[in-house]
N, C-alpha and C positions, 0 to 999 in steps of 0.2 A: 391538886391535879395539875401536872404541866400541860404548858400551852396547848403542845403536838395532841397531847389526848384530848384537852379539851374542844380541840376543833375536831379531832377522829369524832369527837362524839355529836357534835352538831353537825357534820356530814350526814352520821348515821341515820340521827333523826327525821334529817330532812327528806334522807334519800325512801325512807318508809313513809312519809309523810306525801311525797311524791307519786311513789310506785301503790301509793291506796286512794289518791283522789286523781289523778291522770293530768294533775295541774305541770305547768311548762314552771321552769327554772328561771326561766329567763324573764317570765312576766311577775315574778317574788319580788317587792322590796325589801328593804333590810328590815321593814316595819313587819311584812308579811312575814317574813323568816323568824323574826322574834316574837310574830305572832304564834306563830305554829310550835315552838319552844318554851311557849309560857313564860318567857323573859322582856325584860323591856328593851327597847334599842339600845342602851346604853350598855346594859348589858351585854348584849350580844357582840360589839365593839370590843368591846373590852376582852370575850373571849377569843374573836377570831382575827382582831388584828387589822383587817383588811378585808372587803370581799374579795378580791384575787385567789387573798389565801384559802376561802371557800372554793372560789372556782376551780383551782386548781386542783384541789384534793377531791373533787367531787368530779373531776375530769378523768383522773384515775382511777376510778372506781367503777368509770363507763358510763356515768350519767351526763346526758346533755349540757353543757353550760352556753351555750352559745346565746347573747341577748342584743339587745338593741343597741343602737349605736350609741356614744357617750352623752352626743347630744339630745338624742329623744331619752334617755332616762334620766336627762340631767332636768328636762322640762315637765318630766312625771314628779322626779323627786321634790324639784321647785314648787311646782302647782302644791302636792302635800303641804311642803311645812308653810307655804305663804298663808296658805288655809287657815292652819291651826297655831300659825304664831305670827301672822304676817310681814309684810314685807321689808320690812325697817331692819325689825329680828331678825333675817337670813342674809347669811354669809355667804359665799362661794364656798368657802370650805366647809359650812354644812351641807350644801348642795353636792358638791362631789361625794362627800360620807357618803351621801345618801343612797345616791347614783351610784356608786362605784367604781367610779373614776377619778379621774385627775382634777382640780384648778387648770390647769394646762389646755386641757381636751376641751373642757367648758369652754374657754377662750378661744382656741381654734375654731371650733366646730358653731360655735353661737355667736362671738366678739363680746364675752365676758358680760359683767351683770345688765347692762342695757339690753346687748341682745338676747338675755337669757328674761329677762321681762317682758321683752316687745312680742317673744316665743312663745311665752305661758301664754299672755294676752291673746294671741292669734289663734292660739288650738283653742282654747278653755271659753272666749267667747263667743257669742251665738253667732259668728259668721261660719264656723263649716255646716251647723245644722242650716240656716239659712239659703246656702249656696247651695246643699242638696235640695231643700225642699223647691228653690226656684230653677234647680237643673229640667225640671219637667213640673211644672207648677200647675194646680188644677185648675180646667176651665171655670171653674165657678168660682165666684169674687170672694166669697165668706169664708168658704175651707180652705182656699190658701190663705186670707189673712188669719182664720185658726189656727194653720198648721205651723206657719210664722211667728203667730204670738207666744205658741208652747215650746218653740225653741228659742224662743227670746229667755219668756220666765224660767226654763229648766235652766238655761246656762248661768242666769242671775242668780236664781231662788233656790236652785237646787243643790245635793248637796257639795260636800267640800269646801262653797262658800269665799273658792278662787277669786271671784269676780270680784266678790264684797273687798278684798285683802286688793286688789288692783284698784278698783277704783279709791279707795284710801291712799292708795301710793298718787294718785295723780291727782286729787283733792292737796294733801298735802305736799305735793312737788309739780306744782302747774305748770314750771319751766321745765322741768327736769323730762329727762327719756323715752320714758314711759309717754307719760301726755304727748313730747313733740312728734312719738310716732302715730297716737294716735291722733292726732290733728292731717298730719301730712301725709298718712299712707293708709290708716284705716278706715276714716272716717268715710275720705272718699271713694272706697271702693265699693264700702259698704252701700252707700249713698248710691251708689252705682247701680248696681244691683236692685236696690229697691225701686228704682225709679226707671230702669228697661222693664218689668214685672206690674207696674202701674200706669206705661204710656200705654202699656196693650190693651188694656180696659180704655184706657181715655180715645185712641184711638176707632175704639170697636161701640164707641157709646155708652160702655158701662157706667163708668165714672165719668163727672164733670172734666171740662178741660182748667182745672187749677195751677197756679205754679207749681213745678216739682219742691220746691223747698214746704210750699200749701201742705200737699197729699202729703208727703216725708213728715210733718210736724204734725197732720191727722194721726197720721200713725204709731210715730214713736214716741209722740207728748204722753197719752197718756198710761203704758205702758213703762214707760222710764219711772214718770213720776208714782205709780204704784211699788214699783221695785225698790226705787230709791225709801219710800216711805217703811217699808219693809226691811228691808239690810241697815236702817237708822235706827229702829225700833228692836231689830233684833229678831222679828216675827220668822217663825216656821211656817210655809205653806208645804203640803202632803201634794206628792203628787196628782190625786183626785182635786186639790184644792187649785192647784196651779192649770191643770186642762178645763175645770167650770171657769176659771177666770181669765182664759185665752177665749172661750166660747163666746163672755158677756162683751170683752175687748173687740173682738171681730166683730158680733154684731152690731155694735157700737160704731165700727169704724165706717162701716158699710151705709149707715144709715145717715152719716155726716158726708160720703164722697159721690152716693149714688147718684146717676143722672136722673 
């Protein structure tokens, strides 16, 4: 089959694949698109060339292609393969495959593999769930440290397994990128956060008056060190297994900082 038909025909597919489950275009990776084809990525590469040359024939045809911008698929695509092949193993030019863009754009839009790692690290760890749960944190001291601890363990423990693949990157390159961002921009922000969320109790008399580095290391000592033990070992927690063990964590913590 020549190329042209062979992509006529993975348009077609797609576009019924499409027009019978109400799924966006634009949220497809090239993993999803070769899910839906019964082919493997490799495959699907190889018949269509390029995704452009998807978009574009599926542009013609009147279906939406309009998707995210180079940089947010390039840090979808990234988080993916760091996953499942970690970080050592990926190239920029697998990430672009992935994404559907350029080397080029990646570098614009992120400043190439440093800032396309310090990216993944910022989405995929538990600081945007974090910063939601302390946007409006509950009066009571145990359910926000529950609700804290289940966005800690989902973003470690849960799947995809992004975390696991970063913190390996900054284990074995303790000088390099990755670690120096998160020494110098994440740590303390994070640190931040936690500790305007912990003065309000210490203030209000819930909690002892400790040092913040104190209450910060109540906190995250023993939670890290379950995680860690966990992503070394290899263990699966279910997410029932990961909200009973945010519950025991909280109460836990509570009962080491209470006044």
């Amino acid at each position: 089959m020549e190329s042209g038909a062979r992509l006529e025909e993975v348009a077609r597919v797609l576009r019924s694949h499409l027009a019978g489950t109400g799924a966006e275009y634009g949220e497809l990776s090239l993993e999803d698109i070769a899910a839906v084809l019964g082919i493997s990525r490799s495959t699907l590469i190889r018949r269509i060339g390029h995704r452009r040359h998807l978009d574009e024939i599926l542009a013609r045809h009147g279906a939406g292609t309009s998707r995210r911008s180079a940089g947010d698929r390039a840090v979808r695509a990234a988080a993916r393969l760091y996953g499942e092949l970690g970080v050592g193993e990926v190239t920029l030019e697998m990430v672009a495959a992935e994404a559907g863009c350029t080397v080029q754009a990646i570098q614009g839009q992120l400043g190439g593999r440093d800032g396309l790692l310090a990216a993944v690290f910022d989405r995929y760890s538990p600081m945007p769930g974090v910063a939601e749960v302390l946007a409006e944190p509950p009066a009571d001291l145990e359910r926000g440290a529950r609700l804290l601890y289940a966005q800690v363990l989902d973003a470690l423990l849960g799947e995809g397994r992004v975390m696991a693949a970063m913190f390996a990157e900054i284990a074995s390159r303790p000088a390099g990128a990755l670690a120096a961002h998160v020494r110098q921009r994440y740590a303390p922000r994070f640190a931040g956060l936690m500790t305007g969320w912990l003065r309000g109790y210490v203030d209000s008399g819930v909690v002892r008056d400790l040092p913040d580095k104190t209450l910060l290391s109540q906190f995250a000592g023993p939670v890290l060190a379950r995680s860690v033990a966990a992503l070394a070992t290899g263990e699966r927690l279910t997410a029932a297994a990961r909200a009973q063990l945010a519950a025991d964590l909280a109460a836990a913590f509570c009962r080491a900082v209470r006044a």
